[in-house]
Every structure is written in structure tokens, then in C-alpha cells.
ChimeraX commands (.cxc) that place a marker at each C-alpha (Angstrom):
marker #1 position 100.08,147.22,53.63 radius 0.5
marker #1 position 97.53,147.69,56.88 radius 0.5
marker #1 position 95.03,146.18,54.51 radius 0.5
marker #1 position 96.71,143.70,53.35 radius 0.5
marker #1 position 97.67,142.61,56.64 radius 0.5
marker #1 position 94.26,142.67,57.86 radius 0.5
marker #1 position 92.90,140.71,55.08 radius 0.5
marker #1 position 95.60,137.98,56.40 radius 0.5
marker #1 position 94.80,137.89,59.77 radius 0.5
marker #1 position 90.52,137.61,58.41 radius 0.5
marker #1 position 91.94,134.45,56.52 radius 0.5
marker #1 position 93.74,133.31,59.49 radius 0.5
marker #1 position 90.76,133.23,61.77 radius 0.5
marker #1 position 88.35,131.84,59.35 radius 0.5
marker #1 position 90.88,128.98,58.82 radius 0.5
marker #1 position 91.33,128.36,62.31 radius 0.5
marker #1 position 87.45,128.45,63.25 radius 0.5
marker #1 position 86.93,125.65,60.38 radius 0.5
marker #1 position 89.42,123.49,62.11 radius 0.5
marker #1 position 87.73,120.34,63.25 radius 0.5
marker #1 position 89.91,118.13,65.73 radius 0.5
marker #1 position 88.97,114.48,65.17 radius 0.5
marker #1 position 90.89,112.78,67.90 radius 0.5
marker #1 position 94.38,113.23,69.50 radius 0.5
marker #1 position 96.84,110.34,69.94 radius 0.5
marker #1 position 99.05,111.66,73.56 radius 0.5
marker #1 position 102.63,109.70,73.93 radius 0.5
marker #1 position 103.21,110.66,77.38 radius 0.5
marker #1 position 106.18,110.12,79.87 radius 0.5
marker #1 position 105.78,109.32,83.85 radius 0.5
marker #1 position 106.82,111.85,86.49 radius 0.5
marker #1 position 109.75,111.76,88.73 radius 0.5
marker #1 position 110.43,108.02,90.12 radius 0.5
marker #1 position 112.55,106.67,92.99 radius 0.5
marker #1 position 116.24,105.31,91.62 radius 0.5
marker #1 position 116.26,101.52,89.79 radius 0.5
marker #1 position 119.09,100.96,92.26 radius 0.5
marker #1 position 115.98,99.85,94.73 radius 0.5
marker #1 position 113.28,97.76,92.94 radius 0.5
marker #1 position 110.77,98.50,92.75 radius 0.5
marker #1 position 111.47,102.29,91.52 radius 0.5
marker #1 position 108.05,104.20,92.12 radius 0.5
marker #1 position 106.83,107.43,91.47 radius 0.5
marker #1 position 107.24,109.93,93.64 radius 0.5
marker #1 position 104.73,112.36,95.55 radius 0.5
marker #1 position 106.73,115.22,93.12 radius 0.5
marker #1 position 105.62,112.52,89.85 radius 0.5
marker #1 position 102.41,111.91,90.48 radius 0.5
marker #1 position 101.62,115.94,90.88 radius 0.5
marker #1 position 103.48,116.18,87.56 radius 0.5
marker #1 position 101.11,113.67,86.00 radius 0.5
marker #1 position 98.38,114.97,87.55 radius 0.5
marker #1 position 98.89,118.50,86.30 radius 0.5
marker #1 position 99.99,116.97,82.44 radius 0.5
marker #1 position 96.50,115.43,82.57 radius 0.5
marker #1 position 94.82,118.68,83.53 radius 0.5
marker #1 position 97.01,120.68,81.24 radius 0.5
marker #1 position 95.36,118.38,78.54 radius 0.5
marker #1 position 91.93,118.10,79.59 radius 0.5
marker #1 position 92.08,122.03,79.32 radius 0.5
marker #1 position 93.33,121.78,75.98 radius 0.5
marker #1 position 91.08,119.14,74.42 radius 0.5
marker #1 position 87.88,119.32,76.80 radius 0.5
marker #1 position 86.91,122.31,78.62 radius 0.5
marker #1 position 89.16,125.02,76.71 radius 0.5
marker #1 position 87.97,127.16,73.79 radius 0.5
marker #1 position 90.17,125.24,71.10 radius 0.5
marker #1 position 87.90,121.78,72.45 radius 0.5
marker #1 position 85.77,120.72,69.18 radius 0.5
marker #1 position 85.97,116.89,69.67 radius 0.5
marker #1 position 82.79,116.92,71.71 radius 0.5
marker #1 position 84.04,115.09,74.64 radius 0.5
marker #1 position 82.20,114.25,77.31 radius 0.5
marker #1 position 83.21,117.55,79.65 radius 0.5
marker #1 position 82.16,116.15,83.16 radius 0.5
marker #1 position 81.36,112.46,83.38 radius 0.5
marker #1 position 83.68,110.55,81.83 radius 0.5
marker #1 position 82.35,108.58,78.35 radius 0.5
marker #1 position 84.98,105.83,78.44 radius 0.5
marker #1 position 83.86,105.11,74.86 radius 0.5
marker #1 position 85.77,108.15,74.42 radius 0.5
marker #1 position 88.87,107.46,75.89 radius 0.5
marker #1 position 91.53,104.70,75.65 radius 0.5
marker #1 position 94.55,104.87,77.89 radius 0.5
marker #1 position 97.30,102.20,77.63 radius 0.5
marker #1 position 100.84,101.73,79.78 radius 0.5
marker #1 position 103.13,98.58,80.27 radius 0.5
marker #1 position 103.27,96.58,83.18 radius 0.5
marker #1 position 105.63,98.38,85.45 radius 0.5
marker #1 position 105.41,100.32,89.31 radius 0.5
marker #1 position 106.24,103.27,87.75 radius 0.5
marker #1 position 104.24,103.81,84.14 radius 0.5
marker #1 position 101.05,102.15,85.12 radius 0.5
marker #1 position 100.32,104.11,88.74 radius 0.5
marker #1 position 101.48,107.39,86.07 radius 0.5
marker #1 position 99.07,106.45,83.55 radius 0.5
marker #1 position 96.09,106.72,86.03 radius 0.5
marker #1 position 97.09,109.87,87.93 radius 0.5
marker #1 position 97.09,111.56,84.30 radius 0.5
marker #1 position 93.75,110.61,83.94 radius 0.5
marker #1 position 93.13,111.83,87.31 radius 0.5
marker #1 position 94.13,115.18,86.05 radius 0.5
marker #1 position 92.22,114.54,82.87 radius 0.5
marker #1 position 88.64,113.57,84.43 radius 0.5
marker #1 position 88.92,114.86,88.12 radius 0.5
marker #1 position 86.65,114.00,90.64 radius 0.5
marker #1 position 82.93,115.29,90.34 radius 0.5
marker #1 position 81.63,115.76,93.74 radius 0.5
marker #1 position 78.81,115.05,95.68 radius 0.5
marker #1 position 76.41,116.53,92.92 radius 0.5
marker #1 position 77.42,114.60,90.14 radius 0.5
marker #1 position 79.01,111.51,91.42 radius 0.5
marker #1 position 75.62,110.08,92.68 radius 0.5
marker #1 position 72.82,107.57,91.70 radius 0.5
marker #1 position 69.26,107.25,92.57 radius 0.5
marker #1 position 68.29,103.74,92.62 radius 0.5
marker #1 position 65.48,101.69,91.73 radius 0.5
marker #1 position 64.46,102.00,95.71 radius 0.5
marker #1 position 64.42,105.71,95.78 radius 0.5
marker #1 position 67.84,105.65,97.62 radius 0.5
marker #1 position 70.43,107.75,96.60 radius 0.5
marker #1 position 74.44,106.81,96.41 radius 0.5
marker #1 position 77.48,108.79,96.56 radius 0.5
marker #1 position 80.31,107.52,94.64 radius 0.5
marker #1 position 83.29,107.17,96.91 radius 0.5
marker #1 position 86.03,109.56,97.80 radius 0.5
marker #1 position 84.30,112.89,96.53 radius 0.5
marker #1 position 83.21,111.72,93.06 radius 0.5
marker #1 position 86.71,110.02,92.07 radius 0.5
marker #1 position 86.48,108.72,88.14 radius 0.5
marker #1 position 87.31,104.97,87.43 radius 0.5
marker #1 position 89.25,104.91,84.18 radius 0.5
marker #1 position 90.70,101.84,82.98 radius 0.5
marker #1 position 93.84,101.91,82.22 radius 0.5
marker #1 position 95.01,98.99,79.35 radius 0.5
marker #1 position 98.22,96.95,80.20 radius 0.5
marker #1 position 100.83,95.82,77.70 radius 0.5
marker #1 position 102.94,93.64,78.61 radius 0.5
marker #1 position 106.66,93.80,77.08 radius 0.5
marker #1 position 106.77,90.46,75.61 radius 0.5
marker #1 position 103.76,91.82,73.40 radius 0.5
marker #1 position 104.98,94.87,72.46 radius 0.5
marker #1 position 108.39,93.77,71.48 radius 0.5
marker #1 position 106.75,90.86,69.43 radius 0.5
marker #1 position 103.39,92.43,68.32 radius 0.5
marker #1 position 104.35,96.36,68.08 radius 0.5
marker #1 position 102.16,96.75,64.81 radius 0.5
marker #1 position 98.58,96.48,67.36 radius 0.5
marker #1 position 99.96,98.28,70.33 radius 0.5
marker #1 position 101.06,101.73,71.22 radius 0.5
marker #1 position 103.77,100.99,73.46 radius 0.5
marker #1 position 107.01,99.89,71.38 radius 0.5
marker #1 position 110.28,98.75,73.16 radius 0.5
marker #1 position 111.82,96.51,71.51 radius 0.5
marker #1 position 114.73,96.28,74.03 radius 0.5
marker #1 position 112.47,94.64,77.08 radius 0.5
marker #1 position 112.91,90.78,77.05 radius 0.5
marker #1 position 115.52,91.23,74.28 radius 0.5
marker #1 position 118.55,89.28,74.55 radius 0.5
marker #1 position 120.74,90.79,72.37 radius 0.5
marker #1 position 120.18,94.26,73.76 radius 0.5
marker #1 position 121.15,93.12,77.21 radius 0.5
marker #1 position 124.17,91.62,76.09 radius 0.5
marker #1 position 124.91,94.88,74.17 radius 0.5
marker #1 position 124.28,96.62,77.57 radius 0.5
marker #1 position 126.40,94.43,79.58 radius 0.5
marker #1 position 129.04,94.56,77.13 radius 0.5
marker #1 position 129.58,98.20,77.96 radius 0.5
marker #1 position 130.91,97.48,81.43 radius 0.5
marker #1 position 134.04,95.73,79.76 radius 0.5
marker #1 position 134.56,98.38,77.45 radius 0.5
marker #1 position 137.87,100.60,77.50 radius 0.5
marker #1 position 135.32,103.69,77.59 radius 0.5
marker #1 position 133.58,101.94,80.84 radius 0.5
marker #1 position 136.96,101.70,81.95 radius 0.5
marker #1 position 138.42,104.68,81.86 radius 0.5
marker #1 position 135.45,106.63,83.34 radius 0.5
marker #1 position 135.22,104.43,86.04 radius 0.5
marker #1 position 138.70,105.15,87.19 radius 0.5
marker #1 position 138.52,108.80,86.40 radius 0.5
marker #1 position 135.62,109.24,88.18 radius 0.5
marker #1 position 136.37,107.23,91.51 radius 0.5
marker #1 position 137.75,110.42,93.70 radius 0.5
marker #1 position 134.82,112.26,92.74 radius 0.5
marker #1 position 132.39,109.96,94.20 radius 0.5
marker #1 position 134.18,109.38,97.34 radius 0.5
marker #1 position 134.38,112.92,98.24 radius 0.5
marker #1 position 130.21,112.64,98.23 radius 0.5
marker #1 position 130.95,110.06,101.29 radius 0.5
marker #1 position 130.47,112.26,104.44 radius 0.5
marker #1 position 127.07,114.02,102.70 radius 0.5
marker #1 position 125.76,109.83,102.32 radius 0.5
marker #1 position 127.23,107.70,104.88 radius 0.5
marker #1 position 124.52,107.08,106.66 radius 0.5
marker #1 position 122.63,105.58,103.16 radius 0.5
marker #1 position 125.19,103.98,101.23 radius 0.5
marker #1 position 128.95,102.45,102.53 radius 0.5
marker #1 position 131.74,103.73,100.59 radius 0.5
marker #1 position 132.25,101.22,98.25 radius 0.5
marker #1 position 129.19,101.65,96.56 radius 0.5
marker #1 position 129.81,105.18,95.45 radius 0.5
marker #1 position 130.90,104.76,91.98 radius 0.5
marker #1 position 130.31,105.49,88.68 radius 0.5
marker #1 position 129.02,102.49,87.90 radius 0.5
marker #1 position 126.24,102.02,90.58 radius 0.5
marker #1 position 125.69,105.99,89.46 radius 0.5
marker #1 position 124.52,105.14,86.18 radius 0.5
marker #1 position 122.79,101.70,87.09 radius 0.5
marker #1 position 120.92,104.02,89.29 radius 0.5
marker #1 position 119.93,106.29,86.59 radius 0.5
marker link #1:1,2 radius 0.2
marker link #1:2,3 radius 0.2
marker link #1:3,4 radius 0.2
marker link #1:4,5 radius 0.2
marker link #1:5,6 radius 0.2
marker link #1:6,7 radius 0.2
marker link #1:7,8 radius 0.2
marker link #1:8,9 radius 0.2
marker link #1:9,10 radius 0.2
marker link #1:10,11 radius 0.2
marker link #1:11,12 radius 0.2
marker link #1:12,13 radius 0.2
marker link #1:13,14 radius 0.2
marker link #1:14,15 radius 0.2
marker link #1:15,16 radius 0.2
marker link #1:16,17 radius 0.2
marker link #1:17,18 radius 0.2
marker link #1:18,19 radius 0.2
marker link #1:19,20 radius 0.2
marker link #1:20,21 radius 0.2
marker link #1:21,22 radius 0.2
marker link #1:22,23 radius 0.2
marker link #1:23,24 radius 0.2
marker link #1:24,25 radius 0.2
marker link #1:25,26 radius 0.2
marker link #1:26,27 radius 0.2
marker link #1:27,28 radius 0.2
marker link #1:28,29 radius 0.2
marker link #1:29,30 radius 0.2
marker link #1:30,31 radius 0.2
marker link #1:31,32 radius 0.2
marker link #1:32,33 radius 0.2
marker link #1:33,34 radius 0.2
marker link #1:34,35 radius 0.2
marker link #1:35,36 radius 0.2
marker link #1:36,37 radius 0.2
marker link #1:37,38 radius 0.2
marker link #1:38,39 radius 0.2
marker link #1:39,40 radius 0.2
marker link #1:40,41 radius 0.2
marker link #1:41,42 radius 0.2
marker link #1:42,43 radius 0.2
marker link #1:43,44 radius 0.2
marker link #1:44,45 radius 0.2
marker link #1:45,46 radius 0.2
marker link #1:46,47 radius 0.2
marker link #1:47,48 radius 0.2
marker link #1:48,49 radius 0.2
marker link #1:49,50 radius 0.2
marker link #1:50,51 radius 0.2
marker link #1:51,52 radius 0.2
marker link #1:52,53 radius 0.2
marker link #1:53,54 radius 0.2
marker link #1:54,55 radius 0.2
marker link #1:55,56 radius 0.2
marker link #1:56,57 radius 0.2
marker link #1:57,58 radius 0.2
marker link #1:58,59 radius 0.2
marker link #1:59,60 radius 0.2
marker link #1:60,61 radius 0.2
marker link #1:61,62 radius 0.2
marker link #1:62,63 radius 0.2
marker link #1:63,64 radius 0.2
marker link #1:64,65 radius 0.2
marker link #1:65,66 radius 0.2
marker link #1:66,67 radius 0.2
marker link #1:67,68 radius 0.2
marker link #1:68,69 radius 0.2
marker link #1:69,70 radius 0.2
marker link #1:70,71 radius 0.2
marker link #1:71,72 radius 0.2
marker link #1:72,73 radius 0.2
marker link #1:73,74 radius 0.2
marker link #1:74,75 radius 0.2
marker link #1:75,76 radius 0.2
marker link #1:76,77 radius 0.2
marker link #1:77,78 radius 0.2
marker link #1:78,79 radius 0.2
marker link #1:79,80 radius 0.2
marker link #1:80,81 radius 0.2
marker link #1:81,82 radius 0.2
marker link #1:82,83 radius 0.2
marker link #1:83,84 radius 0.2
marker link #1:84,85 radius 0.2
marker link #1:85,86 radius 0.2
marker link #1:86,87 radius 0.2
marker link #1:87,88 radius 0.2
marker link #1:88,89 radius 0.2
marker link #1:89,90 radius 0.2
marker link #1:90,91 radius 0.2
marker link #1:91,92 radius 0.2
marker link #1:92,93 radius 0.2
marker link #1:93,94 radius 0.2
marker link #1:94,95 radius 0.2
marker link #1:95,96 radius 0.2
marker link #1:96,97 radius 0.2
marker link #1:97,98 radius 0.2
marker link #1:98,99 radius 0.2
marker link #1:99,100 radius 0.2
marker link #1:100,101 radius 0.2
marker link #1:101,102 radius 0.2
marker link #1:102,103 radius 0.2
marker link #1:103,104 radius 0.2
marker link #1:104,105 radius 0.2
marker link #1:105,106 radius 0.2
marker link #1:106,107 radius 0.2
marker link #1:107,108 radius 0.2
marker link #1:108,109 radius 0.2
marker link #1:109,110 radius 0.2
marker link #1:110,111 radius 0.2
marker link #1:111,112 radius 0.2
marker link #1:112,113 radius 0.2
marker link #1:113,114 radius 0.2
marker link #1:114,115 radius 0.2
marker link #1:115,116 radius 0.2
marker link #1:116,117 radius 0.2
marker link #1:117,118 radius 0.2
marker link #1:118,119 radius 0.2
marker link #1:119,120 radius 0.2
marker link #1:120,121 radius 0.2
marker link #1:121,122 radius 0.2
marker link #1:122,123 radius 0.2
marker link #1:123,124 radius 0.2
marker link #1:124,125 radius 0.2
marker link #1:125,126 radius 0.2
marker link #1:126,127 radius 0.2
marker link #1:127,128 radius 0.2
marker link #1:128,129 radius 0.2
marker link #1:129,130 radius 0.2
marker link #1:130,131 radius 0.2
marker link #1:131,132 radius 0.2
marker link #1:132,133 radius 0.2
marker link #1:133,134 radius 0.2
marker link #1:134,135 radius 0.2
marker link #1:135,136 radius 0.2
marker link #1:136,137 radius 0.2
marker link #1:137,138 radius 0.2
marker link #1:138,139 radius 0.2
marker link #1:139,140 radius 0.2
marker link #1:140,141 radius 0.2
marker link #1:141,142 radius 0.2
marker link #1:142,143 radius 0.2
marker link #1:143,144 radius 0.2
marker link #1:144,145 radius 0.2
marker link #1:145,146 radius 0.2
marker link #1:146,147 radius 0.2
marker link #1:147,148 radius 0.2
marker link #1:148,149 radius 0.2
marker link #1:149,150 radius 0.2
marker link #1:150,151 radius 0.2
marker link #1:151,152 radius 0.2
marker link #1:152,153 radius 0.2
marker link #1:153,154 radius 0.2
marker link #1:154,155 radius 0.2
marker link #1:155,156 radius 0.2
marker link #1:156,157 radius 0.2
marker link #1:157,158 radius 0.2
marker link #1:158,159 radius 0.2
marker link #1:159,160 radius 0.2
marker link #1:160,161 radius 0.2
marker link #1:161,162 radius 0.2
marker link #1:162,163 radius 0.2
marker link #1:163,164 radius 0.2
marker link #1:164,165 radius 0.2
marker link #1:165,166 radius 0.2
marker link #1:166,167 radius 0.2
marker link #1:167,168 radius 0.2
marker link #1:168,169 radius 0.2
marker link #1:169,170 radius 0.2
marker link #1:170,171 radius 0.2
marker link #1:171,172 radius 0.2
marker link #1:172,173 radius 0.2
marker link #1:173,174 radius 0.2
marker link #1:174,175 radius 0.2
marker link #1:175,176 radius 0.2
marker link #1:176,177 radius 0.2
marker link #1:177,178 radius 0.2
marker link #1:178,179 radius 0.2
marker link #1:179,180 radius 0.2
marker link #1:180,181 radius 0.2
marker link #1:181,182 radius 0.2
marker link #1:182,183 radius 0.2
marker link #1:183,184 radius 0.2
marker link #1:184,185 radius 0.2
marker link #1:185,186 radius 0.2
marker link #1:186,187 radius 0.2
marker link #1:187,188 radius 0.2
marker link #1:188,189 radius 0.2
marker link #1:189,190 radius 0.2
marker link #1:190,191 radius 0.2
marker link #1:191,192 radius 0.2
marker link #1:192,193 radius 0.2
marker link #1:193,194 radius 0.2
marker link #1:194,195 radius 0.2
marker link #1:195,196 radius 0.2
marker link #1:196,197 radius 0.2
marker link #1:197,198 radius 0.2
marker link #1:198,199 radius 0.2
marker link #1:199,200 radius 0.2
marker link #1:200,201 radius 0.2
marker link #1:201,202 radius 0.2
marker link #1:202,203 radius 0.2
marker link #1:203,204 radius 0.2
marker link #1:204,205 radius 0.2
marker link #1:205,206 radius 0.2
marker link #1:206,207 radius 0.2
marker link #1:207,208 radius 0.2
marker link #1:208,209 radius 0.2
marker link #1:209,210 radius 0.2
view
């Protein structure tokens, strides 16, 4: 059985060590954002370090750990490389490029400069900081086009789905939450009075605020 087993685990590691990663396609969420209830929602100091730290988690994983065997570039960004995409929006596109942030971080004074033809030497601003493009899609596009982009929500500039959506503050469901939910949110009054008057706290503006 102990040789057996050992044979297995032999297998295992010469399996593993043939692995070749050819790329990786990343679906990623943004961070923590302000409420829609005051446009435009942002992200947040808290979301942009959870970005940031997402993009570092990954450029540990596919660039500078031992599992990296793409052959990306493991300092200087190749941009050939890399393709990063997010819709038009305060929140997704300003999450998209702290990820990369976290992904190709600044390189300092030794590797972000340039000697030019002069003899002169120039630093690239704020400590080496990496410009990475980041490609917008806009919603009409992706609703319309979704076979060429990466981004798919088919709801955005939809007009069924916000009739659907509106239709669910008429509904008997709506309704009833509404009204079995209205003491709750008034007792929350003396913690937010000096934010919101009382007739705003309801379930309603609660999950239009979501």
C-alpha cells in the first residue's frame, strides 16, 4: 500500500510539472462602492484596497509565483500580454485599473526610467506607476454585440427588463413587504436623522439603495 501510494503521488508530480498554462481568462467583480441611492455610486477607499489586493493575489499566481509558466513579462509590463476590459461606469472602470495596479505595481526609481537620446535620464512619475489601458464597453454594445465582447448584460438599455423591474413595485409581494417592514425602518430614525428625514426610511428606498 506505501508503495503504491508513493508511486501515485510520483505520477501526480510529473503530471503537474508537464502542465503548461497558455493564458487565463479572469471575470472579476469591483470592490465595495458607495449606495446607487447617490449617483454616482463610487468605490470606496475599502474597494479599491480589495481590488488592489485581487490584482496582487493574481499577479502572484500567474507571474511571479512558482505555478507561473505563461512567461509573462514579471516586471515591466508587456501590454501585448495583457488585455483588460470594463463597461463604462464610476464604479467598474476606476476597479478595473486598481486591479491592474495590484497586478503590475509600480517599479521604482530603478526601473521606471529612460535614458534619452541626449544622455538625460527620466523618471517615470509617481515612483514608477504602470499605465495599463483599460478597454471600455459600452452597454449598448454588449447587450447588442455580446458574441465579440467579454462583458454581457443584456439587461442595460433593455426595455423590457426595466419594465419587468418596475413592475415589481406594484406587485402584492412589493406590497406586503413594504408594509411589514415600515416599523422596522423607523426605529433606525434616531441612529440616521441627521442623513436621511424619516420618510425616506423604507423598504423600498432600502433596496433601490442596494
Amino acid at each position: 500500500m506505501i508503495a503504491h501510494q508513493l508511486l501515485l503521488i510520483s505520477l501526480l508530480s510529473l503530471t503537474q510539472a508537464q502542465e503548461t498554462i497558455l493564458g487565463a481568462f479572469i471575470l472579476h467583480r469591483h470592490g465595495d462602492r458607495t449606495t446607487k441611492a447617490w449617483p454616482p455610486a463610487r468605490l470606496t477607499d475599502l474597494g479599491y484596497s480589495q481590488v488592489y489586493e485581487d490584482g496582487t493575489w493574481y499577479r502572484n499566481r500567474y507571474i511571479t509565483g512558482n505555478s507561473s509558466t505563461m512567461g509573462l513579462e514579471e516586471n515591466i509590463v508587456n501590454l501585448s500580454q495583457l488585455s483588460v476590459e470594463a463597461p463604462v461606469d464610476t464604479v467598474l472602470q476606476p476597479a478595473a485599473i486598481g486591479w491592474t495596479q495590484g497586478l503590475y505595481p509600480p517599479v521604482g526609481a530603478q526601473l521606471g526610467a529612460q535614458t534619452l537620446a541626449n544622455g538625460s535620464t527620466v523618471e517615470v512619475p509617481l515612483n514608477g506607476y504602470q499605465l495599463i489601458p483599460v478597454n471600455l464597453v459600452s452597454s449598448v454594445v454588449a447587450s447588442s454585440n455580446s458574441e465579440s465582447t467579454t462583458w454581457l448584460q443584456g439587461s442595460s438599455g433593455c426595455a423590457n427588463a426595466i419594465i419587468s423591474s418596475n413592475n415589481y413595485f406594484i406587485s402584492q409581494e412589493y406590497m406586503a413587504t413594504q408594509a411589514s417592514t415600515e416599523s422596522f425602518y423607523q426605529s433606525l430614525y434616531p441612529v440616521v436623522n441627521g442623513t436621511f428625514a424619516s420618510d425616506y426610511l423604507s423598504y423600498k428606498n432600502a433596496y433601490a439603495s442596494e
